[in-house]
VOPAGU-2260 file (C-alpha; in pm, 1 decimal, decimal comma):
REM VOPAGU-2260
SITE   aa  ch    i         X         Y         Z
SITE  UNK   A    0    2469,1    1666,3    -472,6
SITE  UNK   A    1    2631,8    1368,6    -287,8
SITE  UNK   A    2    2632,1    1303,6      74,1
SITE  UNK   A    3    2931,3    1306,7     272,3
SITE  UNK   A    4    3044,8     907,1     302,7
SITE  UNK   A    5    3216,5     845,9     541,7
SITE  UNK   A    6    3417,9     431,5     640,1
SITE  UNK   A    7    3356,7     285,0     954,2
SITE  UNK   A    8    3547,9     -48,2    1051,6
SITE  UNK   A    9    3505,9    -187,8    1367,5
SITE  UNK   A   10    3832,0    -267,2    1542,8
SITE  UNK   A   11    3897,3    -572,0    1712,1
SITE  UNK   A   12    3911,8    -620,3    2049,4
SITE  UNK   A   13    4228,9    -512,1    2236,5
SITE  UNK   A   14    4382,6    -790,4    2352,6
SITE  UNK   A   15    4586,5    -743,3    2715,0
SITE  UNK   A   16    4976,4    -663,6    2708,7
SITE  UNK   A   17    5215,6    -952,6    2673,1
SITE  UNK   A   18    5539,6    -797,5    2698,4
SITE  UNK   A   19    5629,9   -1178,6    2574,6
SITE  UNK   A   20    5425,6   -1208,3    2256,2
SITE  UNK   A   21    5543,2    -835,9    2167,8
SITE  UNK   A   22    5563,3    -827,3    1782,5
SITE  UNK   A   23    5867,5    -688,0    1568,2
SITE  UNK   A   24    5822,2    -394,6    1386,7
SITE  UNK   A   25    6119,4    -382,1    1110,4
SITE  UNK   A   26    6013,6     -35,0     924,9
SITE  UNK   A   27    6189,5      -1,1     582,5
SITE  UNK   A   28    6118,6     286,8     365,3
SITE  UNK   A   29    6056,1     243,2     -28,5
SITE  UNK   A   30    6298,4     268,1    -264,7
SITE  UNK   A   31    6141,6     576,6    -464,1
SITE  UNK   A   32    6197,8     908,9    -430,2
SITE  UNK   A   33    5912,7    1046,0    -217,4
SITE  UNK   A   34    5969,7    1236,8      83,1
SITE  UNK   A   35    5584,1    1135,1     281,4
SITE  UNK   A   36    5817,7     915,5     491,2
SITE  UNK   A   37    5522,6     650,1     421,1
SITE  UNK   A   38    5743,0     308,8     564,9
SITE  UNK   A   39    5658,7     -77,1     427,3
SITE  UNK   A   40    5601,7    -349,9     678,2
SITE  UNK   A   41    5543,3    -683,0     589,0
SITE  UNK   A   42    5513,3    -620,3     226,0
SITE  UNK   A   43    5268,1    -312,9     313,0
SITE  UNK   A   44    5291,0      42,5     280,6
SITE  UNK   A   45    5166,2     279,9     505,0
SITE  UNK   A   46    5163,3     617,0     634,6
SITE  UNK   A   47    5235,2     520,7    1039,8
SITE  UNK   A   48    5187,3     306,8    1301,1
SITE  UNK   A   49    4921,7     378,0    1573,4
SITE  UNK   A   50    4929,2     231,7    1874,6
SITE  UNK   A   51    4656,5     270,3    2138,7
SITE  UNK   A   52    4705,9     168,3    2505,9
SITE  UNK   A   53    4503,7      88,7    2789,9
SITE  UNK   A   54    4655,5     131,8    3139,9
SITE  UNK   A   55    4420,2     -36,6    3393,1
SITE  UNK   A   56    4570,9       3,2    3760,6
SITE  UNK   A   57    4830,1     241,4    3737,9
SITE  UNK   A   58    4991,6     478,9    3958,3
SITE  UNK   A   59    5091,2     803,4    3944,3
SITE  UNK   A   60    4868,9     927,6    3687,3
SITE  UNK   A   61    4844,5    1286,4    3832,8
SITE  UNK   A   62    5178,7    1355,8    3891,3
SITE  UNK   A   63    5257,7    1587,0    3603,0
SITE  UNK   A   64    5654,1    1616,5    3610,1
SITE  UNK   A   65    5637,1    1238,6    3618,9
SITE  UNK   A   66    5419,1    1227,4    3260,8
SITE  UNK   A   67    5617,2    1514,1    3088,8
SITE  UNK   A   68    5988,5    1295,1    3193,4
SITE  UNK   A   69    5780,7     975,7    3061,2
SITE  UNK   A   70    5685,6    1142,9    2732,2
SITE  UNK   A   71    6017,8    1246,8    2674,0
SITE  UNK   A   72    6166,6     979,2    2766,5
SITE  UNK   A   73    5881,7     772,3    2519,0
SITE  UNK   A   74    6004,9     974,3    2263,2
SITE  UNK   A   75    6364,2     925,8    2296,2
SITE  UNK   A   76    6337,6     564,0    2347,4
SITE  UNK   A   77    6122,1     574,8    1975,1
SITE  UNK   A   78    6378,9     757,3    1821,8
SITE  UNK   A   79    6125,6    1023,5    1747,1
SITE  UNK   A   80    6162,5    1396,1    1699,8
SITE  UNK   A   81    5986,3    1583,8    1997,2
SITE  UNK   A   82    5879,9    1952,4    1859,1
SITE  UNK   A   83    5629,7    2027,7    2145,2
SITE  UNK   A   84    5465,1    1936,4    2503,2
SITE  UNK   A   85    5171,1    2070,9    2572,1
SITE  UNK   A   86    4975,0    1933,2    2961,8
SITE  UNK   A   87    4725,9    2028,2    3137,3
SITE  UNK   A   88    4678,7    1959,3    3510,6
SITE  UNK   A   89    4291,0    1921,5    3585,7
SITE  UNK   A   90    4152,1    2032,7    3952,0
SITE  UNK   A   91    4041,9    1904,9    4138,8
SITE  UNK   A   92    4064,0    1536,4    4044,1
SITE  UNK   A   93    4395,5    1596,2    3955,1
SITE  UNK   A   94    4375,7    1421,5    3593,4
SITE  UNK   A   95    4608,7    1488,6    3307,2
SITE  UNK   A   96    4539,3    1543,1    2961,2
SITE  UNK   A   97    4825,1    1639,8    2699,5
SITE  UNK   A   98    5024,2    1586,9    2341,1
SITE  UNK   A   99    5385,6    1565,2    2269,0
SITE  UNK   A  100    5382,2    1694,9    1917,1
SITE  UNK   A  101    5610,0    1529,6    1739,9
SITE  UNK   A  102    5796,8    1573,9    1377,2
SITE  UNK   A  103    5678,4    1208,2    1330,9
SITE  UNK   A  104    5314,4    1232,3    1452,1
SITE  UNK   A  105    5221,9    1249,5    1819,0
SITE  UNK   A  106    5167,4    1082,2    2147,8
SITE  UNK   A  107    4862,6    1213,0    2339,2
SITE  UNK   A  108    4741,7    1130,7    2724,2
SITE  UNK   A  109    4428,2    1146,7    2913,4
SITE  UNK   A  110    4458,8     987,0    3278,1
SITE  UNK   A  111    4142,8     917,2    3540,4
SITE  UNK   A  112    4382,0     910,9    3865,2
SITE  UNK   A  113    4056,5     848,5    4102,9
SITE  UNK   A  114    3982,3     521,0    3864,0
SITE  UNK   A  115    4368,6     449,7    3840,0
SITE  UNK   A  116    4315,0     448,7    3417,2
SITE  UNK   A  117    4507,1     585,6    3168,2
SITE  UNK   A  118    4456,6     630,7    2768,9
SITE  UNK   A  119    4754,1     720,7    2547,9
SITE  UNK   A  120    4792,6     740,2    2157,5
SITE  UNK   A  121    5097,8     685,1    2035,4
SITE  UNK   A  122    5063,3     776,7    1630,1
SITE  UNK   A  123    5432,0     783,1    1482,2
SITE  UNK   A  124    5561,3     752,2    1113,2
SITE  UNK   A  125    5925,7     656,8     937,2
SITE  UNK   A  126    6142,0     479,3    1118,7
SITE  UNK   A  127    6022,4     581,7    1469,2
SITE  UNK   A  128    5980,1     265,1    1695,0
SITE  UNK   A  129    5658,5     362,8    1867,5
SITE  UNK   A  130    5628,8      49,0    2047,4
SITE  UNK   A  131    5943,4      92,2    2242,9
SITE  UNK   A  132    5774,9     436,7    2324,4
SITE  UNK   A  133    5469,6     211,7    2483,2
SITE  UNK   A  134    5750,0      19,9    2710,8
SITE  UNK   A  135    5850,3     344,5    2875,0
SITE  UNK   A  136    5509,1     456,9    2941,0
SITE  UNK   A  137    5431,1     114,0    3107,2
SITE  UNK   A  138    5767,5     120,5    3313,6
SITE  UNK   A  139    5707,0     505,1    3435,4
SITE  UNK   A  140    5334,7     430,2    3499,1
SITE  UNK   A  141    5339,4      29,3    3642,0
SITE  UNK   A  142    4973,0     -36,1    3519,4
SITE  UNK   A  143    4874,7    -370,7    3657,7
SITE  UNK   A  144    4679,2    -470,1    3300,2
SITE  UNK   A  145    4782,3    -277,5    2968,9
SITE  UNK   A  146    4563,4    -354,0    2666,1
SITE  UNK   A  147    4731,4    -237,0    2324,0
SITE  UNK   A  148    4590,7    -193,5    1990,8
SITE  UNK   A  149    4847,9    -192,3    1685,1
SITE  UNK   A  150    4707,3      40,4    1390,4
SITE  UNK   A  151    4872,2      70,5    1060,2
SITE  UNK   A  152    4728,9     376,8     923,5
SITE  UNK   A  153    4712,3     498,7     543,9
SITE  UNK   A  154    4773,7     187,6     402,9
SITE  UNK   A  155    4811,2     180,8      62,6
SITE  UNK   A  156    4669,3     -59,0    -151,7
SITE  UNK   A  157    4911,0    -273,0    -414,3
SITE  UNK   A  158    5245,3    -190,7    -246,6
């Protein structure tokens, strides 16, 4: 019997946010007839785009009305589908941990408001625009250093 294998890749560094060095993300779908809503980048195909951010220095972070209006308003500004938001208020550090479920994929929070830090995930497929979610989050939450990591995810080989 075989052993579970499992890939590991190390990621590259985040680099920190330059709202000026912001890449385009033009999503077109293929022209088959699949419904996986798998989009093509670049001359790649791939199942979503996963962005993972950083907030160093931001404010706010336990004020949950503010981070349910911010997810929704993430969400809107992706053009994604929200199904779901689920938060949870921690005591008595007051942190924030939570997931807008979304028909595209999801965005998911945990905040540190006593070391001013925040992680989201922002995993979205099809023609969702995650990274104009990632604006919103930064203008709601005013870190003063955002690091971002751009994942495509399920990419398929020969596309």
């Amino acid at each position: 019997m075989r052993a579970n294998a499992y890939v590991i890749a190390e990621q590259p560094s985040a680099a920190p946010y330059d709202p000026g060095t912001q890449p385009s993300h033009p999503v077109h779908h293929s022209d088959d007839d699949r419904l996986d809503h798998f989009i093509e980048r670049d001359g790649v195909r791939f199942a979503g785009t996963h962005l993972l951010l950083d907030f160093f220095g931001a404010s706010r972070l336990d004020d949950i009305e503010l981070m349910e209006e911010a997810l929704r308003g993430a969400v809107d500004a992706a053009g994604a589908t929200l199904l779901h938001i689920h938060l949870h208020h921690f005591t008595p550090n007051g942190g924030i941990s939570g997931v807008a479920v979304l028909a595209e994929s999801h965005i998911s929070v945990h905040t540190w408001p006593e070391r001013d830090y925040a992680a989201f995930d922002i995993f979205m497929c099809g023609d969702a625009r995650p990274e104009l979610g990632a604006e919103v989050l930064r203008e709601k939450f005013l870190p003063s250093r955002m690091e971002l990591l751009d994942q495509k995810r399920g990419v398929i080989d020969g596309a």
